[in-house]
KOLLO-538626 format. One line per 4 residues: number of its first residue (from 1); their letters; for each residue y negated, x, z of N, C-alpha, C. Coordinates in steps of 0.05 Angstrom, whole numbers. Layout:
N
NUM = A = Y/X/Z/Y/X/Z/Y/X/Z ~ ... .
This chain:
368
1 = XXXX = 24/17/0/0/0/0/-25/17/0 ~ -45/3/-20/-61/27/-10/-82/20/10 ~ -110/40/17/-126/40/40/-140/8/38 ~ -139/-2/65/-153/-19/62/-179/-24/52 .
5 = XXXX = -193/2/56/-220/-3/48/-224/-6/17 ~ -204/-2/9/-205/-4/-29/-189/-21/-37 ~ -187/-38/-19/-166/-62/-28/-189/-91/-41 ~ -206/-82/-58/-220/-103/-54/-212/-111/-91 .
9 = XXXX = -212/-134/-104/-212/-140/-124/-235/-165/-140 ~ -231/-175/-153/-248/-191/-177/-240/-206/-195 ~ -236/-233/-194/-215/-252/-217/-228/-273/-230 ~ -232/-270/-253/-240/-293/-264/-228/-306/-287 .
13 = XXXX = -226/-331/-298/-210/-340/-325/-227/-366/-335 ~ -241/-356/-346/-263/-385/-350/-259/-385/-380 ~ -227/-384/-392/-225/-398/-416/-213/-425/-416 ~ -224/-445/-428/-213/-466/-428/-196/-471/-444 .
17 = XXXX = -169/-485/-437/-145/-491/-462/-139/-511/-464 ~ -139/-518/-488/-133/-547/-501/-117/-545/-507 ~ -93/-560/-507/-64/-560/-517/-65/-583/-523 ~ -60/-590/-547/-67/-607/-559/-37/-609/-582 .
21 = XXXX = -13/-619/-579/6/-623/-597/-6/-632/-627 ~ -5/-612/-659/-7/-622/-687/-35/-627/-690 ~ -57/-617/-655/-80/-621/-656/-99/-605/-674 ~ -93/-591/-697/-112/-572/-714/-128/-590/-719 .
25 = XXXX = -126/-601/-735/-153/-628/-742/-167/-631/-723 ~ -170/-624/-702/-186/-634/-688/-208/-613/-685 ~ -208/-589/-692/-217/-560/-686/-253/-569/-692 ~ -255/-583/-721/-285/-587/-721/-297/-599/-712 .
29 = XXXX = -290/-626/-698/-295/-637/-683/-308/-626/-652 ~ -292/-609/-641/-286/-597/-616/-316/-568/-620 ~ -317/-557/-640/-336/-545/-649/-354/-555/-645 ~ -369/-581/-668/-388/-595/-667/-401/-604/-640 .
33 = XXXX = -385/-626/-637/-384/-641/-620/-381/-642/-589 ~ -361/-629/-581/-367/-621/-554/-380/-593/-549 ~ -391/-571/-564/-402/-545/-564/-428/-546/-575 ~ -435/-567/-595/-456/-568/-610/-463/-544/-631 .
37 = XXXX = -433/-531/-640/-451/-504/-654/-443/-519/-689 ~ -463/-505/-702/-462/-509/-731/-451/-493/-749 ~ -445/-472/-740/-436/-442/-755/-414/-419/-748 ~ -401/-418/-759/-379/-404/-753/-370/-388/-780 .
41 = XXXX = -357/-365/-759/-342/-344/-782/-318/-349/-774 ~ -291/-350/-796/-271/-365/-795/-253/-334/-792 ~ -238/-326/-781/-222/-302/-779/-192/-303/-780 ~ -170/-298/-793/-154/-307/-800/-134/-280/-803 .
45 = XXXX = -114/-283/-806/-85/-259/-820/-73/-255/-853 ~ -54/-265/-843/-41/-261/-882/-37/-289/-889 ~ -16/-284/-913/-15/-301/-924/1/-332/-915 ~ 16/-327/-896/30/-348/-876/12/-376/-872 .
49 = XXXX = -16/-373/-866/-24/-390/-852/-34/-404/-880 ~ -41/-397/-908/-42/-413/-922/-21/-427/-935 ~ 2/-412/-929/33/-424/-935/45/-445/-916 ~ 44/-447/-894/39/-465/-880/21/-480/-871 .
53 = XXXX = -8/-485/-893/-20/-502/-902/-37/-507/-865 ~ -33/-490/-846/-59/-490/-825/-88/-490/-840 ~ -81/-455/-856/-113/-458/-863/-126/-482/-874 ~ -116/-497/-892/-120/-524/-903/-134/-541/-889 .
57 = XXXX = -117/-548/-863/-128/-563/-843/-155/-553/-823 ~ -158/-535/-827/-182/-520/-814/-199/-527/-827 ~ -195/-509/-846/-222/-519/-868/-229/-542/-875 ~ -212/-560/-871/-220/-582/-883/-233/-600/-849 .
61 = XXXX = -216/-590/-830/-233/-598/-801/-258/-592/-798 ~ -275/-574/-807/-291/-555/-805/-313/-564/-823 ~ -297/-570/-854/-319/-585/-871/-321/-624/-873 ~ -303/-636/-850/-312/-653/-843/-334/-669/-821 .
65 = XXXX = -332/-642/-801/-348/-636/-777/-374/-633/-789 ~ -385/-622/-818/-397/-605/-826/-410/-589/-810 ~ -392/-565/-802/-388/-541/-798/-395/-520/-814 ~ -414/-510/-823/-419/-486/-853/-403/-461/-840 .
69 = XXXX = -385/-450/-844/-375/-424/-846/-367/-406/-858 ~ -364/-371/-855/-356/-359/-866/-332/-342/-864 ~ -310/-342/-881/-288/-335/-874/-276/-296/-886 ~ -264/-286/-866/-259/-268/-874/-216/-254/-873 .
73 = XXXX = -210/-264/-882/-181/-262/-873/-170/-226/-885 ~ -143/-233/-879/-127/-213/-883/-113/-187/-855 ~ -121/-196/-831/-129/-176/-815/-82/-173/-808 ~ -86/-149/-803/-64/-135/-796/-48/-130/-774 .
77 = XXXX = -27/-126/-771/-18/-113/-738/-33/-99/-737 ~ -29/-84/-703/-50/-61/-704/-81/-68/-722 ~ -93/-87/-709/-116/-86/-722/-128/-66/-724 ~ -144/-60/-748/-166/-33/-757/-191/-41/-748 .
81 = XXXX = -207/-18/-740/-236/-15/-737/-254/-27/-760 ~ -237/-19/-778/-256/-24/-810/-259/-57/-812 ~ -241/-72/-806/-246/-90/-805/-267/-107/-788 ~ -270/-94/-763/-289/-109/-751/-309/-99/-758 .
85 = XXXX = -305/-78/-772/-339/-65/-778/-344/-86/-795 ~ -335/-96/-822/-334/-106/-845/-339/-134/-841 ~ -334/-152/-821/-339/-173/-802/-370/-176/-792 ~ -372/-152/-779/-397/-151/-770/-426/-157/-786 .
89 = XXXX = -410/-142/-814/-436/-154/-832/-434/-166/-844 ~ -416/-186/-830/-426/-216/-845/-439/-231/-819 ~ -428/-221/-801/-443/-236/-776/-464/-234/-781 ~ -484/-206/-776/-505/-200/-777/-520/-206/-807 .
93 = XXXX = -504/-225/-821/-517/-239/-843/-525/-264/-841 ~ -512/-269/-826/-494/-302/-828/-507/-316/-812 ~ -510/-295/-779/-515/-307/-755/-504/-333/-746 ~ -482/-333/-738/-466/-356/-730/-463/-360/-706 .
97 = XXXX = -461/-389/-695/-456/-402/-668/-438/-382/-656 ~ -419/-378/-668/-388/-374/-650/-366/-364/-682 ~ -348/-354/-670/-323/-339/-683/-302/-352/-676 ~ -285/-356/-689/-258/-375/-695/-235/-365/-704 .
101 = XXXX = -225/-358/-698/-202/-336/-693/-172/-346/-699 ~ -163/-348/-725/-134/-368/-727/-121/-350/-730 ~ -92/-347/-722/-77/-332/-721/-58/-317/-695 ~ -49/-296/-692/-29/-279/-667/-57/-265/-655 .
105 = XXXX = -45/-244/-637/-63/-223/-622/-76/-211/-639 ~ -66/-207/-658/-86/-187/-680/-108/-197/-679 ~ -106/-226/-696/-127/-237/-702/-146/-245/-684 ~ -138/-246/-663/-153/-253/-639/-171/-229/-628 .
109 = XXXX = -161/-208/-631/-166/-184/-612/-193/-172/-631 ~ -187/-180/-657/-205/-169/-676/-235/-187/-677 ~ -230/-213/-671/-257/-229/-665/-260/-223/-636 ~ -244/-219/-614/-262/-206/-592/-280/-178/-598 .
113 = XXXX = -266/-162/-615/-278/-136/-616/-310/-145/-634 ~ -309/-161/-650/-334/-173/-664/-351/-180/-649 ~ -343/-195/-631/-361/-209/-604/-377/-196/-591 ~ -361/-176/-584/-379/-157/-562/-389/-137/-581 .
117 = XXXX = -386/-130/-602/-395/-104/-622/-416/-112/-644 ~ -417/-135/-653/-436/-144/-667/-470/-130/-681 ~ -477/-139/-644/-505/-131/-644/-506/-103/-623 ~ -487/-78/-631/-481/-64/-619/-491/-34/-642 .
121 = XXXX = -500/-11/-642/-511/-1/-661/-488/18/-666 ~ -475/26/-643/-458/47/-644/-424/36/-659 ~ -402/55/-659/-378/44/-665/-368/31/-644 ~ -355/3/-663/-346/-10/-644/-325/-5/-617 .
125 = XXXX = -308/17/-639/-287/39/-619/-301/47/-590 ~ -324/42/-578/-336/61/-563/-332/34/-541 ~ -321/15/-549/-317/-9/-532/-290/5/-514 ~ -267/3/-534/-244/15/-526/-248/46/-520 .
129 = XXXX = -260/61/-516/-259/88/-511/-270/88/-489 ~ -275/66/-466/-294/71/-443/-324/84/-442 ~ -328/87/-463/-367/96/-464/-376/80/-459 ~ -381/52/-471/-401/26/-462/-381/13/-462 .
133 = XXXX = -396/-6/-446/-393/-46/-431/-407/-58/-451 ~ -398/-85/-455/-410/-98/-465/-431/-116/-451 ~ -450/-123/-466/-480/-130/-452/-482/-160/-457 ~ -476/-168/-482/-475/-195/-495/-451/-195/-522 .
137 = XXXX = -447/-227/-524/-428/-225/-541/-428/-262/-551 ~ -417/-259/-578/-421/-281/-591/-390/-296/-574 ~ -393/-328/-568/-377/-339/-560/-346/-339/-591 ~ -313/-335/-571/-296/-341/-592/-287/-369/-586 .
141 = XXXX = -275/-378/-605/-254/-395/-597/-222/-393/-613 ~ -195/-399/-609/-183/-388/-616/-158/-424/-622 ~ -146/-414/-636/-125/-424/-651/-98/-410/-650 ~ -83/-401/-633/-56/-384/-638/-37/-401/-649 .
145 = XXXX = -17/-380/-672/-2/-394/-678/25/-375/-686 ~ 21/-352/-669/43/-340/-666/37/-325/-624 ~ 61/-343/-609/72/-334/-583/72/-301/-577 ~ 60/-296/-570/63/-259/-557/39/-243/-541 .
149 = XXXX = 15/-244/-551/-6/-223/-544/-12/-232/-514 ~ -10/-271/-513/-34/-273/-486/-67/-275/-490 ~ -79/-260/-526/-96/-264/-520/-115/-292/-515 ~ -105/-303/-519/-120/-328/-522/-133/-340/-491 .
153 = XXXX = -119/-328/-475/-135/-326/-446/-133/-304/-435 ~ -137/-281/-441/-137/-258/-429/-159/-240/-438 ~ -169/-222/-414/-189/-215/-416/-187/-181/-434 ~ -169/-179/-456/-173/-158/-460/-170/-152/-486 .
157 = XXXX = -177/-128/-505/-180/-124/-530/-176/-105/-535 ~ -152/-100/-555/-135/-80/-570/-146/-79/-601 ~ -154/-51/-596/-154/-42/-621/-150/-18/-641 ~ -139/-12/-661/-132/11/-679/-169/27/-698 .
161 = XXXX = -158/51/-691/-176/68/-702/-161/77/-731 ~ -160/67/-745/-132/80/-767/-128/113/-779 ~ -160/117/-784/-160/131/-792/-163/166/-773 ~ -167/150/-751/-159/174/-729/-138/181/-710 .
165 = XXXX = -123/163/-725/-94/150/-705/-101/152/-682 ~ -112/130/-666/-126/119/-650/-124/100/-645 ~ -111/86/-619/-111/59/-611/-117/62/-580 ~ -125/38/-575/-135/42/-537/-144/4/-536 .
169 = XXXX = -147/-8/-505/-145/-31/-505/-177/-35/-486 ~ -190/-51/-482/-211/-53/-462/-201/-78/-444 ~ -209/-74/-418/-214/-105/-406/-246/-115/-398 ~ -255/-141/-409/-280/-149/-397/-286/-171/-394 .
173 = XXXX = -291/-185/-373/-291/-221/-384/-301/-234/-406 ~ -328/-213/-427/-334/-218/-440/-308/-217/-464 ~ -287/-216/-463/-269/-217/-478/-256/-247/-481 ~ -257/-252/-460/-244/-275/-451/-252/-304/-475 .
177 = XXXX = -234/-314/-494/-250/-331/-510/-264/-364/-489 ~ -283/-371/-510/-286/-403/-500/-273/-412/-495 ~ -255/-420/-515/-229/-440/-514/-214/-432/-533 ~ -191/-450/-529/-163/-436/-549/-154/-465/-546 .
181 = XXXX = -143/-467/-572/-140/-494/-573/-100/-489/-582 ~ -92/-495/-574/-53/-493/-563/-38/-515/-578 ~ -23/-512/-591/-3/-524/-613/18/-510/-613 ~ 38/-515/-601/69/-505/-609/80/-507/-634 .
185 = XXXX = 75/-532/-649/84/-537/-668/83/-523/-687 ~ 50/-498/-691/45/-484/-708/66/-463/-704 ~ 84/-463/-678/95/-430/-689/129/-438/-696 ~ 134/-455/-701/168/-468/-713/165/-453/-737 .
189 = XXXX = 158/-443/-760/155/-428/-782/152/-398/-779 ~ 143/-392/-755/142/-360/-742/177/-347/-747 ~ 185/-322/-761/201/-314/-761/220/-304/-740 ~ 242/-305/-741/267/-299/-720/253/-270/-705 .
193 = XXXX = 247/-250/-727/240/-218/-713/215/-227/-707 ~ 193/-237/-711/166/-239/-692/172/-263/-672 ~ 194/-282/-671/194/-291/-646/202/-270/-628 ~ 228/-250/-630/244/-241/-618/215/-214/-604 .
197 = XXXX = 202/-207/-620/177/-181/-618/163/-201/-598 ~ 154/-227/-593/140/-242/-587/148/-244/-551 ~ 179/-252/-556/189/-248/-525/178/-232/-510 ~ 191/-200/-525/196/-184/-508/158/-169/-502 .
201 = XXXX = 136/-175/-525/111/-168/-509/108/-182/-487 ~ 107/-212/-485/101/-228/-469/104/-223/-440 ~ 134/-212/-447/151/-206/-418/137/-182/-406 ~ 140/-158/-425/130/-134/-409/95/-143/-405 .
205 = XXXX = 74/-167/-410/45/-164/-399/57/-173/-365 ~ 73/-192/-354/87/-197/-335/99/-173/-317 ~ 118/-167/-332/133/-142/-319/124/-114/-323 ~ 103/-105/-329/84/-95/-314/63/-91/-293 .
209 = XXXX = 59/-114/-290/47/-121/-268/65/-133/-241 ~ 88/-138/-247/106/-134/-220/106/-110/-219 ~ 109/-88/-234/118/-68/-230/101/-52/-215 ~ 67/-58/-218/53/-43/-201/50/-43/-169 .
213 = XXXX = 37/-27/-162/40/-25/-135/31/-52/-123 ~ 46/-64/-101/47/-85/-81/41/-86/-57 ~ 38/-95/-45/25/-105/-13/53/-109/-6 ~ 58/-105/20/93/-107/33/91/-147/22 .
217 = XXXX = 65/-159/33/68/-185/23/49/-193/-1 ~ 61/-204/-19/41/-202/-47/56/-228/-68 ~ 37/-252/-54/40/-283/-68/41/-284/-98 ~ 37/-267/-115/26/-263/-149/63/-239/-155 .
221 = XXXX = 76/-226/-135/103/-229/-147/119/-246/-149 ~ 123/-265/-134/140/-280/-133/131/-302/-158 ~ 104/-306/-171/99/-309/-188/118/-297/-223 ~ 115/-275/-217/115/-251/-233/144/-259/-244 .
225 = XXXX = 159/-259/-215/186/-257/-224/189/-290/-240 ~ 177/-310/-234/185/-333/-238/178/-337/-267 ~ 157/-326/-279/156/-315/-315/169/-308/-325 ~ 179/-285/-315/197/-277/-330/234/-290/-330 .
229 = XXXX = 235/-298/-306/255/-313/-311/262/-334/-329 ~ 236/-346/-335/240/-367/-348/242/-355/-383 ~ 221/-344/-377/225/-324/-412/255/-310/-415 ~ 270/-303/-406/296/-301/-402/309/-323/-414 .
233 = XXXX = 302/-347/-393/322/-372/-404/316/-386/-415 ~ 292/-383/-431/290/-399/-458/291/-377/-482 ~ 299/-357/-486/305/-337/-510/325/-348/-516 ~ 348/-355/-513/365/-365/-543/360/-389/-554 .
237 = XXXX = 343/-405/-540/334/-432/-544/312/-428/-571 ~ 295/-409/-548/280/-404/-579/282/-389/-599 ~ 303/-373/-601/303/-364/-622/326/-384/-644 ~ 344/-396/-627/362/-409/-649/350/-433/-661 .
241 = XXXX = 332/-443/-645/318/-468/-647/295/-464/-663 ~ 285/-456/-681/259/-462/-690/240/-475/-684 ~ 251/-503/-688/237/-529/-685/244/-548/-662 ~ 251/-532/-641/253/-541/-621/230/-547/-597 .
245 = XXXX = 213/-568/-591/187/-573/-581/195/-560/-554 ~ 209/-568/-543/207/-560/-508/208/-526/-511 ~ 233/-518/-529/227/-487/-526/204/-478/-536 ~ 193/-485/-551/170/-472/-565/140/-475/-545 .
249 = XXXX = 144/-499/-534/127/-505/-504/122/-489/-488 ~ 145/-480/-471/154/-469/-460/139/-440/-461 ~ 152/-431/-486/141/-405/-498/108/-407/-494 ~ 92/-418/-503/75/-423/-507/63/-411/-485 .
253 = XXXX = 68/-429/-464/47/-430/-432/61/-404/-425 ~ 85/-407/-424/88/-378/-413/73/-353/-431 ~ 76/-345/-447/53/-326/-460/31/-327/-446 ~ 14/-351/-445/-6/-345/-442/-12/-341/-406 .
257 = XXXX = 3/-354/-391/7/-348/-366/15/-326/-360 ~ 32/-308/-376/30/-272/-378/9/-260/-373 ~ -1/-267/-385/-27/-244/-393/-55/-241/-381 ~ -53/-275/-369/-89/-282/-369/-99/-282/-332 .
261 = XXXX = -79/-262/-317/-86/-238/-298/-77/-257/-271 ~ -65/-280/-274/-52/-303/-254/-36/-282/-236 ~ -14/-264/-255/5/-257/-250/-1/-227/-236 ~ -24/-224/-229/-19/-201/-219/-52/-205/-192 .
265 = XXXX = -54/-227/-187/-74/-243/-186/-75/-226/-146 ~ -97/-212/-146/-93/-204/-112/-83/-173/-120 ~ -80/-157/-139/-69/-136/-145/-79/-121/-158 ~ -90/-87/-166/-90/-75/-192/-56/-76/-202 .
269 = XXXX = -67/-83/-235/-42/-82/-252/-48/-42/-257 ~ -19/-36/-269/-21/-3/-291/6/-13/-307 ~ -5/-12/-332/5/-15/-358/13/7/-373 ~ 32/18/-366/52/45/-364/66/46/-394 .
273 = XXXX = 71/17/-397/88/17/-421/66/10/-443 ~ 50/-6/-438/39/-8/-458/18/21/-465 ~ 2/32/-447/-8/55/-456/16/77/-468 ~ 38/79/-464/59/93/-479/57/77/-511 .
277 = XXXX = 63/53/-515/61/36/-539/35/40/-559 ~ 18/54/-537/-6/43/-557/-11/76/-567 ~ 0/97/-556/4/121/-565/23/129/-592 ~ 34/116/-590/59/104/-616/45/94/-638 .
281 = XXXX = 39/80/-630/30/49/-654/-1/61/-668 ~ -14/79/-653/-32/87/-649/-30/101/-674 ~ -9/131/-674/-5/149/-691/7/133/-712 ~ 26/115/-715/49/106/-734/39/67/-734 .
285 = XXXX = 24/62/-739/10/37/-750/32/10/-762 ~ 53/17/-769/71/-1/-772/93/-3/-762 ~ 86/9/-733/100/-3/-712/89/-19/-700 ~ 105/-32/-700/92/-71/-690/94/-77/-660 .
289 = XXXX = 58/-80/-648/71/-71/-616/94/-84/-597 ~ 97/-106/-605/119/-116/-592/144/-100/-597 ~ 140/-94/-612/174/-73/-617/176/-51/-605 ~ 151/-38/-608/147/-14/-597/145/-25/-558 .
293 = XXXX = 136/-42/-550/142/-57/-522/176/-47/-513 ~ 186/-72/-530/221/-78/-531/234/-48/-527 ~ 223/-29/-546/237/-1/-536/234/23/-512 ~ 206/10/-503/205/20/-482/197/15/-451 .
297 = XXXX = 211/-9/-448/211/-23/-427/233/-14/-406 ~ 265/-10/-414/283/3/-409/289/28/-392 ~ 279/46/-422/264/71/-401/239/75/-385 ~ 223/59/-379/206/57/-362/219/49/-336 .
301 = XXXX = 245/27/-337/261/20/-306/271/54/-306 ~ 284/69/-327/307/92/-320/294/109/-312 ~ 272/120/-312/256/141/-313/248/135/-286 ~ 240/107/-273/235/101/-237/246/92/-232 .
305 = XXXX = 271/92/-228/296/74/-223/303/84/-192 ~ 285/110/-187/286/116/-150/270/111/-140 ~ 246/112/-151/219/108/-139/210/79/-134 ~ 229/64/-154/213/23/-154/237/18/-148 .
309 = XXXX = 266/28/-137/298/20/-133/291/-4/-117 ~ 274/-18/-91/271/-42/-89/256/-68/-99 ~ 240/-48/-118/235/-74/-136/244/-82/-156 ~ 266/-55/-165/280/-71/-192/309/-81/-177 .
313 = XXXX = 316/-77/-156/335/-104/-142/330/-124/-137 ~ 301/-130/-131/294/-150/-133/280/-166/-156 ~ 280/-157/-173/273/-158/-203/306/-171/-210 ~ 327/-159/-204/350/-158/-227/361/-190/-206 .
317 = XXXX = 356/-194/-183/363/-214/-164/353/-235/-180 ~ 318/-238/-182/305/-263/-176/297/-276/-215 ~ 314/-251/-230/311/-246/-268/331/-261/-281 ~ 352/-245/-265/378/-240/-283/395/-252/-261 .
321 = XXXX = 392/-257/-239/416/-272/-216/436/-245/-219 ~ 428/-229/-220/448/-207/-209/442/-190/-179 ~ 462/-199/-162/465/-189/-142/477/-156/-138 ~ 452/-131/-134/466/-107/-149/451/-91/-118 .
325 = XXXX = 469/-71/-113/454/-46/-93/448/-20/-109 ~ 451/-19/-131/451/-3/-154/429/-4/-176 ~ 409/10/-176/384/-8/-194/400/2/-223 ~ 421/7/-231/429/14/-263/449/-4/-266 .
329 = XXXX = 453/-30/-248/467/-43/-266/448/-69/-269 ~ 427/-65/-255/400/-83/-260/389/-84/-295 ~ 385/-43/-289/373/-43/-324/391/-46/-343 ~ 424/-41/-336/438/-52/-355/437/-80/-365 .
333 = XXXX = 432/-99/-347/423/-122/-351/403/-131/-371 ~ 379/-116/-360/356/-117/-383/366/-109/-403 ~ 379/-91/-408/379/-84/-433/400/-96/-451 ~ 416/-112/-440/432/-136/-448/414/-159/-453 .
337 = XXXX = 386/-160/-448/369/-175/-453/356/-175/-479 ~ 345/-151/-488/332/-143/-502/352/-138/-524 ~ 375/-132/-528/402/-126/-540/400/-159/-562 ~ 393/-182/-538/394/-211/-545/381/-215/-569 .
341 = XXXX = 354/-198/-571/331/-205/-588/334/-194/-614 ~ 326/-216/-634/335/-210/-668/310/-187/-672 ~ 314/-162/-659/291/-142/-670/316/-106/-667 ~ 300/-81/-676/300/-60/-675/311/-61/-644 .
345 = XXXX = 337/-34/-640/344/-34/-612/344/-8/-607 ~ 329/9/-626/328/47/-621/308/47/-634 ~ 292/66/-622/273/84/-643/298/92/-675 ~ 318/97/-672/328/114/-697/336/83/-712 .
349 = XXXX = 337/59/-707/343/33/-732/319/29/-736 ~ 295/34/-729/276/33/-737/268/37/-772 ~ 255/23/-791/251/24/-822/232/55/-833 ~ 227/63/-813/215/82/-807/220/98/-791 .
353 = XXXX = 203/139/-801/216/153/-782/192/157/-760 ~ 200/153/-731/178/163/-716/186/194/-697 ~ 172/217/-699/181/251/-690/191/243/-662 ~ 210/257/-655/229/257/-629/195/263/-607 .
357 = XXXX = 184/286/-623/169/290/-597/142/271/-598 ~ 136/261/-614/125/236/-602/134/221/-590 ~ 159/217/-600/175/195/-570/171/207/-536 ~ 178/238/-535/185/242/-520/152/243/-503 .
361 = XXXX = 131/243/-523/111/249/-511/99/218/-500 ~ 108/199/-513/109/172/-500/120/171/-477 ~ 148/176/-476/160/166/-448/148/186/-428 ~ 138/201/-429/120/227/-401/105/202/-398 .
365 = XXXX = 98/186/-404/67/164/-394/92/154/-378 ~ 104/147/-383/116/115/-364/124/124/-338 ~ 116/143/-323/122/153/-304/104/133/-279 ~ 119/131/-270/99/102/-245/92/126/-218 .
């Protein structure tokens, strides 16, 4: 535990969520009408969301509200810098109410980084590099329609430097969107391997933050464990099920109850695995961070498997219902978990090659 006198913390979550079942149509409305804004830049991914005919419904929500906006799509895993630069000047053209963000974490992370970088003179990277705070920021609102990041209530923003192989994440409440408007329905068309990538980020924003240091009594684990349990027992549901509403539900709240700091709520979190991931993904860009998660969650238990030995018994107890005095037949467990999920189960099946000693220079982070 540490000194009392530095036990002091700071919580806030002032995004509002609308869950709203097949509710896209309603987006311009909700804009207009309860926000009063007129103008928006529309921010978007690939080609999926016009194939599944969301974008359609947006736009056409948007130009029934009459909503004038401007849209900029295409944005990537590992979002790029270039892109929010390239964003920016249309903001700073455009000058719009608010940013509208359809899509996964990418897309999301990339209109936060807009928000706060906009009317900012320097690179936006200097957000994520710890040089500046942000001072002001255009309001988001968000649309997810792929389960994993959390961002849609979470206060934090990931982003890729590409061309410096460079990635790093910020936390600020100014991150935090307006609202996020929640539809399960949109992610039944989400693929088997980004559901399965989807799980296992979700899990480790959770099981990381059990993992950090605790108070002998600390109300936000027993939390912790109760996420992840459940993300456990709805993975074959959702992955065999596509179109299954309760699993896809399910999925849903839990994601976003991952991430958006409930779960570690009375605590500093340290994100061990993910600063290892983002060292990875950082250098090698088409590693997809949930995968890059999935592979190193494992050895993050093996590597402290003496040092956290009662919290991953009580991890493998209150997870997996395994009753163990042994924390290695706990991580065998997990990794019978992760084994479950339709994704990559080594760095070496990976479609790509990533250097041993970058690996190895990843796993030196996960050291708790």
């Amino acid at each position: 535990m540490s000194d009392i006198k530095e036990d002091g913390f700071e919580f806030q979550a002032p995004t509002r969520i609308i869950y709203r079942p097949q509710g896209v149509s309603l987006i311009g409305s909700i804009i207009k009408e309860e926000y009063g804004f007129n103008k928006v830049v529309l921010i978007y991914g690939g080609k999926s969301l016009k194939q599944n005919k969301v974008y359609d419904t947006v736009v056409k929500a948007l130009n029934d509200s009459q909503v004038v906006f401007k849209e900029y799509g295409g944005i990537l895993a590992n979002p790029d810098v270039e892109d929010v630069k390239k964003i920016n000047a249309i903001i700073n053209d455009f000058h719009p109410d608010m940013l509208l963000a359809v899509g996964g974490g990418s897309v999301l992370d990339t209109a936060k980084s807009c928000a706060v970088s906009y009317c900012y003179n320097g690179d936006p990277m200097d957000f994520n590099k710890h040089l500046v705070k942000p001072w002001h920021h255009l309001p988001v609102g968000t649309i997810i329609t792929l389960v994993a990041s959390g961002s849609e209530m979470s206060d934090s923003c990931v982003i890729s430097d590409r061309k410096h192989h460079f990635k790093s994440g910020f936390n600020d409440v100014m991150n935090c969107p307006l609202f996020s408007l929640m539809d399960p329905t949109l992610t039944y068309t989400v693929p088997f391997y980004q559901v399965g990538i989807g799980l296992a980020d979700m899990f480790c924003h959770t099981f990381e933050r059990y993992f950090s240091p605790s108070h002998e009594i600390e109300p936000c684990d027993g939390l912790a464990l109760s996420v992840m349990k459940d993300i456990v027992r709805i993975t074959p549901k959702a992955i065999a099920s596509p179109n299954d509403y309760e699993a896809k539900r399910a999925m849903m709240l839990l994601g976003t109850l991952a991430h958006n700091g409930f779960t570690n709520y009375g605590k500093k979190k340290s994100f061990k695995v993910h600063a290892a991931e983002h060292r990875l993904s950082g250098a090698y860009p088409e590693l997809i961070h949930g995968q890059g998660i999935a592979l190193l969650m494992v050895p993050f238990l093996e590597i402290n498997k003496e040092v956290l030995k009662d919290k991953i018994l009580e991890f493998g107890l209150n997870v997996f219902s395994i009753t163990a005095s042994d924390p290695q037949a706990v991580i065998a467990k997990m990794q019978d978990w992760i084994d479950s999920l339709p994704i990559y189960h080594s760095f070496q099946e990976l479609p790509f090659t990533i250097k041993e000693v970058e690996i190895n220079k990843a796993f030196a982070l996960l050291k708790a």
